[in-house]
N, C-alpha and C positions, 0 to 999 in steps of 0.2 A: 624563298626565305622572306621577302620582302612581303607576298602577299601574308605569310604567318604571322607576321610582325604585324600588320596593319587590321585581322582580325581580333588577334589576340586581347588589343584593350577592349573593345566590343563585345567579347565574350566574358571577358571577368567585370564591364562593368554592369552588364544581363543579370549576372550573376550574383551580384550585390544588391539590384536593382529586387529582380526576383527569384530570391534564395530558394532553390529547392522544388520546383515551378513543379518539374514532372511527378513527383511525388505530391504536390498538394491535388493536383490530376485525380493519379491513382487513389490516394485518400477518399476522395468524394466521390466513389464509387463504393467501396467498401463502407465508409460512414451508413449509409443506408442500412447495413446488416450490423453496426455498431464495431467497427473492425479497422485493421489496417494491414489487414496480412495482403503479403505483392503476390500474392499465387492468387489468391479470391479474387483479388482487383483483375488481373488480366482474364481469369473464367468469367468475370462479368463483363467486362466490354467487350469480350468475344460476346456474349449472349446478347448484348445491345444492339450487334452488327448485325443479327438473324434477318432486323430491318433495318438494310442500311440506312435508310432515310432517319428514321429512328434513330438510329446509332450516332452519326452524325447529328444531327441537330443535339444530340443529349452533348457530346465528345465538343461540338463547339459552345454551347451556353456554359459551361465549365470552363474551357479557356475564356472567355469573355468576363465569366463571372470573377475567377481569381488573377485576372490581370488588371481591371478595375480595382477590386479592390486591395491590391500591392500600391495603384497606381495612387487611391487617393489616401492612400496609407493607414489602413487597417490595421489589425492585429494581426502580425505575420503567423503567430504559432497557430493561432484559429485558423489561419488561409491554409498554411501545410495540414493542418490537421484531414482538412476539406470540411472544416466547419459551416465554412461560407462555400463552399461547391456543389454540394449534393444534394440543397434543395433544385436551384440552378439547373443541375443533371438531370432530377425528374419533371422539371419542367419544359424542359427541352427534350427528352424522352416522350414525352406526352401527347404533345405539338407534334415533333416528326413523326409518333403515328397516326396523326388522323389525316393532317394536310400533306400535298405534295409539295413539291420542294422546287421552287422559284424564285426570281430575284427579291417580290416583295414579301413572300413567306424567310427569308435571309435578314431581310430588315426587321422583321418581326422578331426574331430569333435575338436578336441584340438586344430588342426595349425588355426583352421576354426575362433576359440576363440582368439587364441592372433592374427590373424589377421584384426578381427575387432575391438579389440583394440587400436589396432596400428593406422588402420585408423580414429578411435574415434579423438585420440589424435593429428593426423592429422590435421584432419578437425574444431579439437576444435583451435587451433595455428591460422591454416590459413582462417576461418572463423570468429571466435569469437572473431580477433583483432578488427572487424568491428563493434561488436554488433549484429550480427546475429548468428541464431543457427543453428548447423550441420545437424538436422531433422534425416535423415534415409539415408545420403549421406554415410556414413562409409558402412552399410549395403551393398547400391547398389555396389560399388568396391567390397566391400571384396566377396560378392556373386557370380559377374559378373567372377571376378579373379580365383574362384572354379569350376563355371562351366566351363568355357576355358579348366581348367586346367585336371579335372577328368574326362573328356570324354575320355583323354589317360591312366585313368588307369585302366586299365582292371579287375582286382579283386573288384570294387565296382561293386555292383547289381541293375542296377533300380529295381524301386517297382514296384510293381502288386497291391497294397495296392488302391483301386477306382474303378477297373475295377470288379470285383466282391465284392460290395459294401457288400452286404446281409451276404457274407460267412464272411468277415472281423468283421459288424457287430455281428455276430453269436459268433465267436473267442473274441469279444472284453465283450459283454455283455449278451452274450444265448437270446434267444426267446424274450425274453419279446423288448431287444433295437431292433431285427428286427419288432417287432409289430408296435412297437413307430416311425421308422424310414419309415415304412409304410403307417401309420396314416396320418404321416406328409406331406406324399408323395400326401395323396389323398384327402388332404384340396382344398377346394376351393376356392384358394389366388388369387388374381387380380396379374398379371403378372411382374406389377413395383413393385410389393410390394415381388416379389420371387428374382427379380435382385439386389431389396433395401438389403433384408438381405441376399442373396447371396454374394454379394460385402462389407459388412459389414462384413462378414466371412473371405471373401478372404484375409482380413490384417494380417489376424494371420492362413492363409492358409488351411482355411475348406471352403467347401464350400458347406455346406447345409443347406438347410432353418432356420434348428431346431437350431444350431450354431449361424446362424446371430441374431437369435431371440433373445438366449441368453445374447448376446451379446447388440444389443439393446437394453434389462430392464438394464443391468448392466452399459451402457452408458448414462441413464433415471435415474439410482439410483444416479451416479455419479453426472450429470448435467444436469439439465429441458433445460437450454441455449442449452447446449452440444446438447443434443438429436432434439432438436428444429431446430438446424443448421444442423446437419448431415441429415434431412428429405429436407430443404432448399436447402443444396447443390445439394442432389442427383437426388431432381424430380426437381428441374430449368435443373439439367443438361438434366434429362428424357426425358424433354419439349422441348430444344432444339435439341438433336438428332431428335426430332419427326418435327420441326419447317424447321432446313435445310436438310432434310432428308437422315439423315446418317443413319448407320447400327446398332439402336439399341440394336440389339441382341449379339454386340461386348461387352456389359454392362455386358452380362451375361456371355457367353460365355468364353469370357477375362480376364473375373472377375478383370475389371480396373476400376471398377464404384467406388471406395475404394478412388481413386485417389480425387474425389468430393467432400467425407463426409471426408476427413483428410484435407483439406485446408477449406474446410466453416467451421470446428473446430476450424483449426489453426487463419485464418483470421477474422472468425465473434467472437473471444472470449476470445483467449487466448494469441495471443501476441497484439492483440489490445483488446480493450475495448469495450463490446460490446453495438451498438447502432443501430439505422437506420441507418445509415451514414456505421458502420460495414457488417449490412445484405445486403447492398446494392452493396456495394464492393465485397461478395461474389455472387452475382448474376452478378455480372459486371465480373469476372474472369474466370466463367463458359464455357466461350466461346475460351481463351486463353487454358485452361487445355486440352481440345478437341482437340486446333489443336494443342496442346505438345503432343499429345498422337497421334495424328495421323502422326502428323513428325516424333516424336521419334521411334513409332513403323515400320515405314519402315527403318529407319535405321537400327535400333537394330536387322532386321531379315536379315539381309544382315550376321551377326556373329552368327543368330540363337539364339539370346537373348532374354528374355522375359526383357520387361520395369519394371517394378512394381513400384513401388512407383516413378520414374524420374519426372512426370508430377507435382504431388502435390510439393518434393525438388524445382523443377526449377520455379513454380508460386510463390509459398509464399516468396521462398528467393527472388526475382525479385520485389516482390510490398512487402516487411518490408524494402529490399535498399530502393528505390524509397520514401519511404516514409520519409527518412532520409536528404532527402536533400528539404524539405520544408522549405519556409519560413514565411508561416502564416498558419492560420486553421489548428493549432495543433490538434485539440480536433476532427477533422471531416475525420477521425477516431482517438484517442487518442491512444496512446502506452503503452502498460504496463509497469510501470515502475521498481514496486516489484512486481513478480511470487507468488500469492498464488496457484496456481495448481489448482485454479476453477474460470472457467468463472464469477459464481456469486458473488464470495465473490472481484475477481479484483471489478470486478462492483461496488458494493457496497461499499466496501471501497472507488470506485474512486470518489463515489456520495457523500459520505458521505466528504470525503475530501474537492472535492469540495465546499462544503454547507463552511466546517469548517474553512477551509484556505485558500480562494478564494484568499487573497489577501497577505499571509503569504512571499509571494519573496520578499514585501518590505521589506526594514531595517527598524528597532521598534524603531524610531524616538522618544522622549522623548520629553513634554515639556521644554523648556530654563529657566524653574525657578521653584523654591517652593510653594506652598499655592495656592490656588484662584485667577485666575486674569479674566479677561472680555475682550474677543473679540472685538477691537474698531474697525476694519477694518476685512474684511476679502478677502478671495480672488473676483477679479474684482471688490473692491473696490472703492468708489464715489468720494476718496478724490486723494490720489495718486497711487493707485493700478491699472494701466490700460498698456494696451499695451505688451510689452515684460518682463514686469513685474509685472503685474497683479497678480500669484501666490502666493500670500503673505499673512505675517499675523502681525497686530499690537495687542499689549496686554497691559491692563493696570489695576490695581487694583482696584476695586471697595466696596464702605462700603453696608452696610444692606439696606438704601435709594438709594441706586444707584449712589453713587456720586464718582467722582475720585477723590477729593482732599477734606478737611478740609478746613477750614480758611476762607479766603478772594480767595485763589488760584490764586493768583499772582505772588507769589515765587515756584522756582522749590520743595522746601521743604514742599509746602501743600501736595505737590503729595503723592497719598500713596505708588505707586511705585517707588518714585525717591529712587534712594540709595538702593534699595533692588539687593540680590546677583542674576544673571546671571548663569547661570549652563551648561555645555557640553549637548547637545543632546543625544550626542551617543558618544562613542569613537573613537578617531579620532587623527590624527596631523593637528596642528596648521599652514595653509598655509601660513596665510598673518594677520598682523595687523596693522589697523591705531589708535594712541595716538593722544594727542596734541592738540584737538579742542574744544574748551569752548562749555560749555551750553548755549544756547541761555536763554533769558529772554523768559516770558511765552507770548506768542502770535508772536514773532520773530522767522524768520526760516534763514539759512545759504542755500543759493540756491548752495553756491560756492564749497561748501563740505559738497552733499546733502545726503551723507552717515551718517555724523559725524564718530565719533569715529568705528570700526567695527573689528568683527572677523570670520575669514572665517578658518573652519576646513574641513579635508580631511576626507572621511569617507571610500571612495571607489574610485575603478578609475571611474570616471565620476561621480559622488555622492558629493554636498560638500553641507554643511550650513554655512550661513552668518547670524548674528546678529550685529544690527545695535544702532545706536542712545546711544550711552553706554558712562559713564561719565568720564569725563577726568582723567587722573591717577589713576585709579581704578584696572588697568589692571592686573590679578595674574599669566597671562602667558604671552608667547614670541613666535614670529615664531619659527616652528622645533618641539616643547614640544609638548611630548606627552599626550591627555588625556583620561582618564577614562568618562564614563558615569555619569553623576552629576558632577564632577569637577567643582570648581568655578572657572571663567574664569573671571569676570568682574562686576563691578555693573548697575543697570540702569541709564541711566541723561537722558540729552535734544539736546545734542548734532547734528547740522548737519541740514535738512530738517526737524525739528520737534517744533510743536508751543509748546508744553506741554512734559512731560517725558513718554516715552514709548518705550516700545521691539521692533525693527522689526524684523522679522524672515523668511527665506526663504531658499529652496532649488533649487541649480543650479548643473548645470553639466559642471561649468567650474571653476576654482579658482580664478577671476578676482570681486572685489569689484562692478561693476558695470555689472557683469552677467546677463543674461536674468533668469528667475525664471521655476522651472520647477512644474510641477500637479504631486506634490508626497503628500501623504496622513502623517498625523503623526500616530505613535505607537499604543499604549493605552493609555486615559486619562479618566479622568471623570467627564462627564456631568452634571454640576448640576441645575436639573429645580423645578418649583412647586410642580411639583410632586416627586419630590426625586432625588438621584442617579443613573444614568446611563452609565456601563461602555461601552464605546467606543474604539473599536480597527479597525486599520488605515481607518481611516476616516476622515475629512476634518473640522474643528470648522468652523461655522457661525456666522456671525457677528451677536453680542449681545450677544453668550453663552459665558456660566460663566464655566471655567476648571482649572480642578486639576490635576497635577501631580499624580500616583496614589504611594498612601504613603505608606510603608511597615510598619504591626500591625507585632510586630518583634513574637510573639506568633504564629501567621497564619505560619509566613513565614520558623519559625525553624519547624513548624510540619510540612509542605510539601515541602519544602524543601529535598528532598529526595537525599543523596549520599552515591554510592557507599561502600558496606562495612559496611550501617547502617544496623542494626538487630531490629527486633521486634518481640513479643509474645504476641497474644490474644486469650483467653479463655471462649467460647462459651457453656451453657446449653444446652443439646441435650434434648429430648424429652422426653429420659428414666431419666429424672433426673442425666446424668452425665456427667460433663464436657471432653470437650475437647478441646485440647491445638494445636493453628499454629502458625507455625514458620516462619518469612517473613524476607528477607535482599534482600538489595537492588544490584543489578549487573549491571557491564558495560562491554560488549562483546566486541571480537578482531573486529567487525564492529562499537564500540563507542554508540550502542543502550544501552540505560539505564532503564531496567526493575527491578520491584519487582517481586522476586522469594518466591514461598511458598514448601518448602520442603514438608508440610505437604500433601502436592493436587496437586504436582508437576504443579501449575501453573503459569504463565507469565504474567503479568498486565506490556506495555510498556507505558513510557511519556515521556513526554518532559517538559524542565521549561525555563523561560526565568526571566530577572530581576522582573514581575510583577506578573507572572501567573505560577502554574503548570497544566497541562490536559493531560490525557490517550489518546495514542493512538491506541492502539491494546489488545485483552485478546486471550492469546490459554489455554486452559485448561477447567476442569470440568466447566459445566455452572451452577451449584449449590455450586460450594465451596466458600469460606467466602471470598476469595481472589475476584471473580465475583462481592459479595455484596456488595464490596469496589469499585469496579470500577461502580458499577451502582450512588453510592451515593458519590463518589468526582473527578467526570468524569474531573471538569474542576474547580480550587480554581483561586480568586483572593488575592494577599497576602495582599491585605490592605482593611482597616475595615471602611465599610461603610452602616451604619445603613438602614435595608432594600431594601438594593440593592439586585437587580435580577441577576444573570447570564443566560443566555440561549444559549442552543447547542441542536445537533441531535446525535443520534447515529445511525452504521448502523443500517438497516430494519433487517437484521437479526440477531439482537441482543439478540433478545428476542421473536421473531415471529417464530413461529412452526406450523407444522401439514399442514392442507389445504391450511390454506392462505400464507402460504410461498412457498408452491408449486406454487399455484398458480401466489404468485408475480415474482416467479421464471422465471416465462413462459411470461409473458408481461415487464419482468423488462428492457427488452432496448427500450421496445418502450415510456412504461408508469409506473409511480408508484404511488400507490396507499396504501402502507403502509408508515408509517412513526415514530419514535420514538424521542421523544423529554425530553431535560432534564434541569430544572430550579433548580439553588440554590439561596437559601433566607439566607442575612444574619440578623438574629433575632437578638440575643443580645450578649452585651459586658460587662464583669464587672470585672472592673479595680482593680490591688491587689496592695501594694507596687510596687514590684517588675514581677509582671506578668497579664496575662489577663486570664479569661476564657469565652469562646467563644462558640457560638450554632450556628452552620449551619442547616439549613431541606432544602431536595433536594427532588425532585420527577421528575419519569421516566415517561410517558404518551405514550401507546400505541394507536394508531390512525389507523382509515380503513377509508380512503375516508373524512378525518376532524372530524371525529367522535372518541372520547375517548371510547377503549373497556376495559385497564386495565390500571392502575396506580400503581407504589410502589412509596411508600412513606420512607423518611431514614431523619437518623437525627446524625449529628457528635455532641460529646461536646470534644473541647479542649481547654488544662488547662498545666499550668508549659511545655509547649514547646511542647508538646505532644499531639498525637489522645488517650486522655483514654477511649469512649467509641464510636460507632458508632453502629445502627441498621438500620436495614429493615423490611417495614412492606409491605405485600400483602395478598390480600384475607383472614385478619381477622387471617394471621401468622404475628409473629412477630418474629427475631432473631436478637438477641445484641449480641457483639460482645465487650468486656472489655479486657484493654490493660494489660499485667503484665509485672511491674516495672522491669526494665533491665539499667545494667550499661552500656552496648555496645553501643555508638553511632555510 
């Protein structure tokens, strides 16, 4: 016990010290393939052992290199990444195969490590101000820099470690790896297919069949994409050495065939997104990396340099520039913009995105009022809506027969809009206001000041709304005043260009009363037809709907409402009859991302809310924990209560898709998709307390091949006193609920 005690602060303060050590390891191994999956990491430092000498010298310049730089305090997240390790790795990979392994080839190995450090940090400074990544350019100096250097020093040994292959093998693993190494030798492989994983080897400096092989499945485990493009790159390039009839056998020989499957990686998947438009680009570049490899390589032998990776660094950094200074046909090829470390899941999320927030860059424009009003005009409008100002919307209240006024409707006062309050759009400063000009009489229009009354708010630079026709002295603001979203700003009249009382509404991009109108979409609102409620997010009302402002049910809005610092516990029947308890609080990270954390399953549920909606937009963690069943069943809340209204969204395809068919949509996903997941909330019912609501949502998840439903869950919230008290899911005839326990922590 004593000795446990006396390690114990030793190992946690290691462990503060250098958070996460083995895994920035593993990292920097995989970085090379642009990765971080732990199955690909351990098949490649198996494949680095093939030479041990190799293997080791790579396995220590990596612990060297990221303990250095934890020590002189780097960027931790780039250290675990293996940001700063895996140039490091090839440089010490490189070394251990040429020289043998000695005490001053040891000391070598160390300067070798904070040398490519240094040029890590380098290249990260004077590359990554741009937005581009350093690749393997650190590697090439510090490499280039050692070999120059150690050809003068005499007590290093080259190796002999290849030339007698058999006897190495022998030493490395007896009889049985020379059988294996034999075997492999006397397979009857079609010749591109020896070059293919020959070159595939050569990035992490083996170069036999059995190696690339390995290699291969572990780049197939990693990524179907991945794997699919490094066959693209290599036989387009195969194709064309054979097309202009260069020296194939430089493929092999050279083992610079490497150069082809690390840029169709890089290019078809991983800092771009992959599509046709992606695969196309990497057969379009095929032909540039050749003559990089055929210019660079006579230069480079002029100093007796091997190129190794130059070709791949100088193409990809040359078209990710190039690609920065577009100014349309973003998406053809699209750019990554958050790094998930897999061609698929960029994909997917970028698909799914897409689908979700197509149109999310707008600003969430609000209706200019409260309650139900009717679309009298809408945009290119019959009446005045035409020309440079066609973009517009008039609104005016209407009763259950359709009528806008009461009475006789002669007086502005039948109107059921006159005199109702006006509200901010969005938040914004107050540009300009015009007072001062009577309502007309009902069928009389003011040509002379055909605005009437109006208020124009700044939202943005080049962004403003103007609201128009608004009643004299009504006014609750001034130029300058700042307002909030809802703000009452004014009431409705008749004022100006207007026979009857009504809103005009418009956006321009200029702050001038008489601005041209611009095709911006409004926010969210809610459409109300025959058939029920529909919510609308930015979209354009048509004349004759009827819309709402969406109203906050303050019950919806305090249970998802989700801030920082709030705590929650629910308590699940497991199977054996015994409960078990998670623990969920909500977190907001030094990047402002705002997720629910579940101590219990160490898992991540990220969203987003805005004044009308919350919705998830990312899960890492167990894909069975309670924290997941939460995200399947309240993917996406609207906080206000409206009697069987639908929500509908997508989630990604590999949400929930496994096994074959995710392989396989794996392998067609940039050209084609053919899974799909979709997700519908129903809001059921409402029943009103004194002082509170309680509330039933059902949500269902729908798994789809080709428009066909293969599985469905089905989930169901009830919330009550400001709270989620229970929510369940139900699949294939399981059911698990999920009950909240009562907590003071908001």
């Amino acid at each position: 016990m004593a000795l446990a005690f006396s390690i114990s602060p030793t190992l946690n303060k290691g462990r503060s010290l250098f958070p996460q050590f083995v895994k920035s390891i593993l990292n920097s191994y995989t970085q090379i393939f642009f990765s971080n999956n732990l199955v690909f990491a351990l098949i490649l430092i198996l494949v680095t052992f093939f030479d041990w000498v190799a293997g080791f010298s790579g396995v220590l310049c990596v612990v060297l290199t990221n303990l250095m730089a934890y020590i002189i305090g780097f960027n931790r997240k780039n250290i675990i990444s293996g940001a700063y390790g895996f140039n490091s790795l090839l440089t010490g990979l490189a070394l251990g195969s040429y020289y043998q392994l000695n005490s001053q080839f040891l000391l070598i190995l160390v300067f070798a490590s904070m040398l490519s450090l240094f040029f890590t940090l380098l290249m990260e400074g004077v590359i990554g101000k741009y937005g581009l990544p350093f690749l393997s350019i650190p590697f090439l100096f510090a490499i280039w820099m050692l070999i120059l250097a150690t050809r003068q020093f005499t007590n290093l040994q080259i190796s002999e470690r290849g030339i007698y292959v058999l006897n190495d093998l022998q030493a490395l693993g007896g009889q049985g790896l020379v059988r294996l190494y034999v075997w492999f030798g006397k397979l009857n492989i079609p010749m591109f297919w020896v070059i293919y994983f020959r070159s595939l080897g050569a990035i992490f400096f083996q170069y036999h069949v059995f190696a690339g092989m390995l290699m291969a499945l572990g780049l197939l485990i990693y990524s179907r994409i991945g794997f699919l493009l490094s066959l693209v790159g290599f036989f387009s390039a195969y194709w064309f050495y054979s097309f202009i009839g260069a020296d194939i056998s430089a493929l092999n020989y050279n083992y610079i065939g490497f150069n082809f499957i690390l840029t169709a990686i890089a290019i078809g998947g991983f800092f771009v997104i992959s599509s046709k438009h992606s695969f196309l680009w990497v057969l379009l570049l095929v032909p540039l990396i050749s003559i990089t490899i055929t210019s660079a390589t006579a230069i480079m032998n002029l100093y007796q340099l091997p190129i190794y990776s130059l070709p791949f660094n100088a193409v990809v950094l040359l078209f990710l520039y190039a690609l920065k200074f577009r100014e349309r046909f973003y998406d053809k090829p699209q750019m990554v913009l958050i790094q998930h470390y897999s061609p698929e899941k960029n994909l997917y999320l970028q698909h799914n995105n897409k689908e979700r927030f197509r149109k999310s860059y707008y600003f969430p424009f609000s209706l200019p009022f409260w309650g139900e009003w009717k679309v009298t005009q809408a945009h290119n409008g019959n009446i005045t809506h035409k020309g440079d100002w066609k973009q517009a919307w008039d609104f005016e209240i209407a009763d259950t027969k359709d009528a806008l006024f009461q009475g006789s409707g002669m007086s502005v006062e039948d109107y059921y809009c006159y005199n109702k309050p006006v509200i901010a759009p969005l938040a914004g400063v107050v540009e300009e206001v015009v007072d001062g000009i009577d309502d007309n009489a009902i069928g009389d229009v003011n040509t002379e000041e055909n605005w009437g009354n109006s208020i124009v708010i700044k939202h943005a630079e080049g962004l403003y709304s103007k609201t128009c026709h608004l009643k004299k002295d009504s006014f609750k603001v001034q130029k300058g005043d700042t307002l909030k979203k809802g703000d009452i700003m004014a009431y409705c009249g008749n004022s100006g260009r207007s026979p009857q009382p009504h809103i005009h509404f418009q956006l321009q991009a200029t702050p001038f009363i008489g601005s041209k109108t611009l095709d911006y979409p409004l926010g969210h609102y809610i459409l109300n037809t025959d058939k029920g409620f529909t919510l609308q997010s930015f979209e354009k009302p048509s004349e004759g709907d009827k819309v709402t402002a969406v109203e906050k049910n303050q019950t919806l809005y305090k249970a998802f409402h989700f801030i920082p610092g709030q705590q929650f516990q629910f308590s699940t029947v497991m199977a054996n009859g015994k409960t078990k308890i998670y623990t969920w609080e909500v977190v907001a990270d030094i990047y402002n991302s705002t997720y629910i954390w579940c101590a219990t399953t160490k898992s991540k549920l990220y969203f987003k809310s805005d004044d009308d909606m919350m919705y998830f937009t990312a899960f890492e963690g167990k894909r069975r924990s309670l924290l997941f069943y939460f995200y399947l069943t309240a993917y996406k809340v609207l906080y206000g209560y409206y009697k069987d209204i639908e929500l509908k969204d997508t989630f990604p395809v590999d949400t929930l898709n496994s096994g074959l068919l995710i392989l396989l949509q794996d392998f067609v996903a940039p050209f084609f998709m053919f899974l799909k997941t979709n997700y519908l909330l129903k809001y059921v019912s409402k029943t009103d307390d004194f002082s509170d609501s309680s509330i039933v949502l059902n949500s269902q998840v729908d798994i789809k091949v080709g428009g066909i439903r293969m599985q469905r869950y089905e989930g169901e919230m009830l919330i009550h006193k400001d709270r989620i008290t229970q929510f369940s899911v139900s699949h294939k005839n399981k059911t698990m609920v999920a009950t909240t326990i009562p907590t003071n922590i908001k």
